[in-house]
C-alpha positions, 0 to 999 in steps of 0.5 A: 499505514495504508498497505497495498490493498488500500493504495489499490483501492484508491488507485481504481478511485482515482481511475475512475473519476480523474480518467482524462481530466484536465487540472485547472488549479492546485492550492498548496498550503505548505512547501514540504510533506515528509520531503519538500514539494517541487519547486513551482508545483501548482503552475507546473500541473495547472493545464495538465491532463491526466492520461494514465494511473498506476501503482508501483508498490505503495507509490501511486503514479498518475501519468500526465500529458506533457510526458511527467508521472506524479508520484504520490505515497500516502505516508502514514496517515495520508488520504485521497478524498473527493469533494466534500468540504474542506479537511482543515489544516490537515489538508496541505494539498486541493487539486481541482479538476474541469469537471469541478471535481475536487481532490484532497491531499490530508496527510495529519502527520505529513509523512506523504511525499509527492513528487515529479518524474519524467514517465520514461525513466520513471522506475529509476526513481529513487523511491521505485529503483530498489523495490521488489516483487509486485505479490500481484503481477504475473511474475510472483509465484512460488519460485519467485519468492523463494529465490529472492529469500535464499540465504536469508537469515532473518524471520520470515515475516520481517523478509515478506515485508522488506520491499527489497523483496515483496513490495507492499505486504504491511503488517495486518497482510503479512500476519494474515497471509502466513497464517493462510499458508500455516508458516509460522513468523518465525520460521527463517525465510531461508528455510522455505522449500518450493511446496511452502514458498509457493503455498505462501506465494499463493496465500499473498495474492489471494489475501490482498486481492480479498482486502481490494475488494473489501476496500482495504482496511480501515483501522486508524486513519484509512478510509476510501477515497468516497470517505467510506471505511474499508471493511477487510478488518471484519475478515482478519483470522490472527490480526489484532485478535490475541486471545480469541479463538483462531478461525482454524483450530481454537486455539488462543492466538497468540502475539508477538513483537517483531521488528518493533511490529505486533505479529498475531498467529497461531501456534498450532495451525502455523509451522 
């Protein structure tokens, strides 16, 4: 699944080729993706110009000139991709742009959702109202995040990547930030004191931000939004590498299943 790093990346691709660009067209090919499409979808964004994008979590929020936001999330397998010819039938929606840029939505297992919103209550959405920390904005820090964790009684891994308290730490990060910050996944959330929580907090950041500028990673399904694969994968310490030596120490890591999800870490470097 697409995680922060990656719907970033295709955020600042969208930015940057759609800035300003009026839709002249929208072929859909199926009513539905994980959810149905709105009613009317091509007519009501034929004309519309974009004027604005931003990221709430996974959910990309492209700001239209009649006051809507479309709010896309890429789903499973979904993908953005340019131009290029067409993706088969997997390709469920084609915006087309007056520069005669094309946008293509292939989502193979339509877990994506698209939707309309007006901008000025977008974040009472009920996809955005019960999200939680942005690890990336101003606000995340140490204190931030040991407060939205007091009390928890559940591994520290699966509460990182509940999105009622940090929003967009998928697996590969959640794996890679713990190990940076010498947490162990089991370690009970609520047992975090500020010197480890602002440790973790920072080791977030700064682990997502490498992945942006890697171009997120590319494992199954992701590339970018030029078709390229993402390249943080070449930089994973614990992720997917059980058995081999951690980067730290030495030491075999290890794996094991949480919440029906694979986590790799070290035992000797995190506690």
């Amino acid at each position: 699944m697409p995680e922060l790093p990656e719907v970033e990346t295709t955020l600042r691709a969208l930015a940057h080729r759609l800035d300003a660009r009026r839709i002249t067209g929208v072929e859909q090919r199926r009513a539905d993706l994980r959810f149905g499409l709105p009613a009317g979808l091509p007519a009501r964004l034929a004309g519309r110009r974009l004027t604005g994008f931003a990221r709430r979590a996974k959910y990309l929020q492209l700001m239209l000139d009649d006051g809507m936001a479309m709010l896309l999330h890429l789903g499973m397998s979904g993908r953005l991709l340019f131009d290029g010819p067409p993706a088969g039938p997997h390709e469920h929606l084609t915006f087309h742009f007056d520069d005669g840029t094309i946008l293509r939505f292939v989502d193979p297992r339509r877990f994506g959702m698209l939707d309309l919103s007006p901008q000025a209550t977008l974040g009472e959405h009920k996809w955005l109202a019960h999200l939680g920390l942005e690890p990336l904005g101003n606000a995340f820090d140490g204190a931030a995040l040991r407060d939205r964790l007091a009390g928890r009684q559940v591994a520290l891994k699966i509460a990182i990547m509940d999105q009622r308290h940090v929003v967009g730490v998928g697996n590969i990060y959640a794996s890679e930030s713990l190990h940076r910050a010498g947490l162990s996944p089991r370690r009970l959330a609520c047992t975090l004191g500020p010197a480890r929580a602002q440790r973790l907090a920072a080791s977030i950041r700064e682990v997502l931000l490498e992945a942006i500028d890697a171009g997120g990673s590319s494992l199954r399904d992701y590339v970018q939004s030029n078709g390229e694969l993402g390249n943080f994968q070449r930089q994973f310490r614990v992720y997917d590498r059980a058995g081999l030596p951690c980067t730290g120490c030495g030491r075999p890591v290890a794996r094991l299943v949480q919440g029906g999800r694979a986590t790799f870490f070290c035992g000797r470097c995190q506690r």
